[in-house]
N, C-alpha and C positions, 0 to 999 in steps of 0.2 A: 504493500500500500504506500510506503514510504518513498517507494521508487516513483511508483507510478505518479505520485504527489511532486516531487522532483524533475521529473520527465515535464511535464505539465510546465510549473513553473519556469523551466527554462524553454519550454518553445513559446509560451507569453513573452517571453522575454526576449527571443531573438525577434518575435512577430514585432514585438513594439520596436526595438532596435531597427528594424530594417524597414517601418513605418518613418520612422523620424529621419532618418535618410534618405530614404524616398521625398519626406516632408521638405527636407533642407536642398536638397536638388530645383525640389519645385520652388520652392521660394526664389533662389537665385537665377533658375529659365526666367521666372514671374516677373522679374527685376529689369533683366535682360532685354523682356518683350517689351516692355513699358519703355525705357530709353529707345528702342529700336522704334516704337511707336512716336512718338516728341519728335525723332530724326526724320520720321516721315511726314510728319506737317500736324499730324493731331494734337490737338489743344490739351494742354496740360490738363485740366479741369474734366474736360473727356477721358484723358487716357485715370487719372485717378479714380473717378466713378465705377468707368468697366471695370478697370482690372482689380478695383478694392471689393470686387462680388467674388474673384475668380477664384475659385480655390481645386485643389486637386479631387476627379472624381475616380474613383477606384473602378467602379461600376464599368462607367464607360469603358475605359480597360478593357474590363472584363468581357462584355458587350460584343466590342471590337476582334476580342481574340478567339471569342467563343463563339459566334457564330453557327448557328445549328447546320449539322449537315443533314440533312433529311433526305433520302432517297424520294424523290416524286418523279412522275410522269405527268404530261397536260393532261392527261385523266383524272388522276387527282388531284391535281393543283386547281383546275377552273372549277367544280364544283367548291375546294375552300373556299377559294379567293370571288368568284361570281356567283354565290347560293343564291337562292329563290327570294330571300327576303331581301337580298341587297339590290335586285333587280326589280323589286316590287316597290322600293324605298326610292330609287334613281326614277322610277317613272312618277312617282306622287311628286318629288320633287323638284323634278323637268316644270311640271304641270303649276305648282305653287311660284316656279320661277320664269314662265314661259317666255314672258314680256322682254325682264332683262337679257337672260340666255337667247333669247333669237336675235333683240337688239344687239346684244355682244356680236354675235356667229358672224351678221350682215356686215358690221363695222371691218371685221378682223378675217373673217374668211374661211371658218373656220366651221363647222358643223356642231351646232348646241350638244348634239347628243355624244360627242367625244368630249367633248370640256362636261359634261355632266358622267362619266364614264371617268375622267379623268381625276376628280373631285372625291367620287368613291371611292375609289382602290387606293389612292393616296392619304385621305384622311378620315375615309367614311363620312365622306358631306359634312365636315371639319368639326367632326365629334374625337375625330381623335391624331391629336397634334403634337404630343408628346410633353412631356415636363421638365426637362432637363435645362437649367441655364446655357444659354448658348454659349455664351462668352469662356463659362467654366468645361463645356464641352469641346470647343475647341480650341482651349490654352492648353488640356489633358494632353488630348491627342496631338498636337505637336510636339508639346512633352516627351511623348513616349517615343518618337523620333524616326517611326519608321518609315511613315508619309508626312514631316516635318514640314516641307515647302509648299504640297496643298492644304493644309491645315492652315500656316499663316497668312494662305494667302484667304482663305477662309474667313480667318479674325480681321485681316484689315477687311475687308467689305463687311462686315458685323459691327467693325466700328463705324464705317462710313453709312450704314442703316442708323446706329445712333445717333450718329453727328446729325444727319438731316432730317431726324423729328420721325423718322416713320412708326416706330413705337419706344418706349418709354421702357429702362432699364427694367424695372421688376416684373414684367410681361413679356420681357423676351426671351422666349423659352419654345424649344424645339425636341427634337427626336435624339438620341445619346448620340448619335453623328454631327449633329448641327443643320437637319433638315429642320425647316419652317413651315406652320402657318399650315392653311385650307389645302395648299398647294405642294407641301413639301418640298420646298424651295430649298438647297445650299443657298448660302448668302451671297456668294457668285452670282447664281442664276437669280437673284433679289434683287442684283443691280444691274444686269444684267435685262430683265424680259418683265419686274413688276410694273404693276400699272395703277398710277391713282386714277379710276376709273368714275367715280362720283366727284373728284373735286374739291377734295378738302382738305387739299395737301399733304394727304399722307399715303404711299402705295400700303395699305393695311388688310396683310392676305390674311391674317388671325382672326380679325371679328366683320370685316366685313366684305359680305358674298361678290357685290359687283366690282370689288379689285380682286377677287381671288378669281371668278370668271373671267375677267378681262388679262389677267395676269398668264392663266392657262392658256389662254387662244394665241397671245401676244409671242410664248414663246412655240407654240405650234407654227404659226404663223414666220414666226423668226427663222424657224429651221426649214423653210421651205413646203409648208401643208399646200396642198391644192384641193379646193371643198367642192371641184368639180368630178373625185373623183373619192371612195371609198377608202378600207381600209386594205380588202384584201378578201378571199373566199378559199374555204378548204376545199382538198378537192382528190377524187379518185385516180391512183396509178395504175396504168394497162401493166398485165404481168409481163415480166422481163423487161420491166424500164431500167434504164442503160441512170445508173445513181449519179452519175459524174455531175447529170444537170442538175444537182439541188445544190444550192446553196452551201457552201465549205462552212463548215464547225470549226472552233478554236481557234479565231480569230483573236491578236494582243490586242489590237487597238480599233477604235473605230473606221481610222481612215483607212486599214488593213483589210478591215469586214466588208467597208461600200464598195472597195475592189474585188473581193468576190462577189458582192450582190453584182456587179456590173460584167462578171464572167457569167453568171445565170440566167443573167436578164433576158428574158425575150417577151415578143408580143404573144398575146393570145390565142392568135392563132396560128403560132408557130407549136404552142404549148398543144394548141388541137391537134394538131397535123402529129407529134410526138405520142398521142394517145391519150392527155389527161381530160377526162370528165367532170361534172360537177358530180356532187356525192349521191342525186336523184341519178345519174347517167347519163344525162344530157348531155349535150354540148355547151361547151363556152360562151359567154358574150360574144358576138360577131360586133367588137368595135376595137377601135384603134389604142388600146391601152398595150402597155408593157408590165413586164409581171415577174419577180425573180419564186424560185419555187426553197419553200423554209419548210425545214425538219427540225421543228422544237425538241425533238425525243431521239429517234433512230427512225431505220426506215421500214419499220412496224408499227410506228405509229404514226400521228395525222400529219399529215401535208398540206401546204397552204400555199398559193401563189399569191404574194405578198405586194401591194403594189406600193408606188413612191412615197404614199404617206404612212406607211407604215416605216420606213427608212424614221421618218421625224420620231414618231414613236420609240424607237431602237434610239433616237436621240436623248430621247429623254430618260430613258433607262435602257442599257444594252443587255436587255435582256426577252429572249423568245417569247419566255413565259408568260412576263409582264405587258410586253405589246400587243403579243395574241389574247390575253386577256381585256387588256382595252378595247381591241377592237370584238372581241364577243361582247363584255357590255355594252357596248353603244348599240348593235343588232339589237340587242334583248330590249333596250331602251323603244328600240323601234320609232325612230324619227321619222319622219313626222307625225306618223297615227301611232299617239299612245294612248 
C-alpha cells in the first residue's frame, strides 16, 4: 500500500512538474507573440486585451492529436451526417428564410438551397459553433509548433476581426481549431469572403443569419460557383469500365487534385458514349456540360460525375465526403418546391 501511495505521489509530481514547464514555455511563446504582434502594427491596447484572455488549452492538444479515426464509407457517413430530421429542419428553415436566402442567391449567384445545405452540416443552422476562445485556440496550436506558420497567421487575422469591431472579445469563441460562427469560418477565410450583409458595420457570422448567408455565397461565389449549373449526379458503371477515368485519390494539395480532376474531365456525352448511366439506366443529360467522374470510397462503391461547382465545394473542404454530402442536402432540400 505504501508503495502504491508513493508511486502515486510521485507521478502527481512529475505530472505537475512537467505542467509548469509546459506552463513556463507558454508564457515566454505568449511574450514572444505579443512583441511580434506591436512589430506588426497592432495597437498596444489590442494586443494586451487579446492576449491577457490567452492562456494554454490542453484540450485543444489533445483534440488536435487525437482525432478519431473511424472506419466509414458514404454509406454510413451520409445517413450521420444528412439524417431525416436535419433534412426536415433545412426545408422549414429554407421556408422561414425564403425572402432573405433567394434575395442573397440572386445578389451573389449562388443557389439558396447550397448556402442552406451549407449552414447545416457546418453548424447545424448555427446551433452549434463551438466554445473554445479563439484567440486561446490559436496561440495553443502555434504553441505546439507543428503547423506554427498557419496558426499565426490564423491569430493575426483574429486580431484584425478584433481590431475592426466585428465582434467583441468575450464572444469570440469558435470550434478547438479556431473555426467561426454560423459558417465555420478560419479567420482567414473571415477576412477573406465575410460579409456585412445588413449594414451595421459588423461582418457578424455568430448571431446574425443575413451575414452568415451572405458570407457562404460570397465565398462560393469567390471560388468560382456557377448557379447555372448543379452540383453533380451519381451514376451507374457498364461492367469492365476501364478505372483509369475516375478521378486519382491521394492527392497532397489542392492544386495537385484540380490536375487530376482536369485528367478526368470530360463532357457528358463523352461519359455516355464510355457506358455511364444515371442510377434509373437512362441516359445522361444530352447538354453541353463537362463532368470529372469521383470515387469517394473505392470502386464498389458510389460514383459521381462531379461537375465544376463541386470543385468550389472540394474548396471549401477537401474533402469527398463532405462535398458529396452538401450536394445530397441541397437535393433533399429540393429547390425550388419545398
Amino acid at each position: 500500500m505504501i508503495k502504491k501511495i508513493s508511486l502515486l505521489v510521485a507521478s502527481v509530481c512529475l505530472s505537475t512538474s512537467v505542467f509548469a514547464n509546459t506552463q513556463a514555455k507558454f508564457d515566454e511563446y505568449l511574450n514572444n507573440l505579443k512583441q511580434e504582434a506591436i512589430d506588426k502594427g497592432y495597437s498596444q491596447q489590442l494586443v494586451d486585451d487579446a492576449f491577457a484572455t490567452a492562456t494554454f488549452k490542453e484540450k485543444v492538444i489533445k483534440a488536435d492529436k487525437t482525432q478519431p479515426e473511424i472506419v466509414e464509407t458514404l454509406e454510413t457517413y451520409l445517413p450521420k451526417r444528412v439524417p431525416e430530421w436535419k433534412i426536415q429542419r433545412a426545408r422549414k428553415l429554407y421556408k422561414e428564410h425564403q425572402s432573405t436566402l433567394e434575395k442573397v442567391a440572386k445578389e451573389y449567384g449562388v443557389q439558396a438551397r447550397f448556402i442552406v445545405a451549407l449552414w447545416g452540416l457546418e453548424s447545424n443552422f448555427g446551433r452549434i459553433q463551438g466554445g473554445y476562445p479563439v484567440i486561446s485556440a490559436l496561440v495553443t496550436l502555434a504553441f505546439d509548433g507543428r503547423r506554427e506558420a498557419l496558426y499565426k497567421r490564423q491569430l493575426w487575422a483574429a486580431l484584425d476581426i478584433l481590431r475592426d469591431g466585428h465582434i467583441d472579445l468575450n464572444n469570440f469563441k469558435g470550434s478547438w481549431a479556431g473555426a467561426m460562427g454560423q459558417t465555420q469560418f478560419m479567420p482567414t477565410s473571415f477576412t477573406s469572403y465575410a460579409v456585412d450583409y445588413n449594414q451595421d458595420g459588423r461582418k457578424d457570422i455568430w448571431t446574425t443569419q443575413e451575414d452568415a448567408f451572405a458570407s457562404i455565397a460570397n465565398y462560393l461565389k469567390s471560388v468560382g460557383w456557377n448557379d447555372n449549373l448543379t452540383w453533380g449526379r451519381q451514376v451507374k458503371l457498364p461492367e469492365g469500365f476501364d478505372t483509369s477515368y475516375i478521378l486519382k485519390r491521394g492527392t497532397k494539395s489542392h492544386k495537385e487534385w484540380l490536375g487530376e480532376w482536369r485528367k478526368s474531365e470530360r463532357s457528358l456525352q463523352e461519359w455516355q458514349a464510355l457506358g455511364l448511366r444515371r442510377m434509373d439506366g437512362s441516359d445522361l443529360p444530352n447538354v453541353n456540360i463537362s463532368a470529372a467522374l469521383v470515387m469517394p470510397d473505392d470502386a464498389n462503391g458510389r460514383m459521381y460525375l462531379a461537375y465544376d461547382n463541386y470543385k468550389a465545394l472540394m474548396n471549401w473542404n477537401r474533402s469527398y465526403y463532405f462535398a458529396t454530402s452538401v450536394g445530397f442536402l441541397s437535393d433533399r432540400i429540393g429547390y425550388p418546391k419545398i
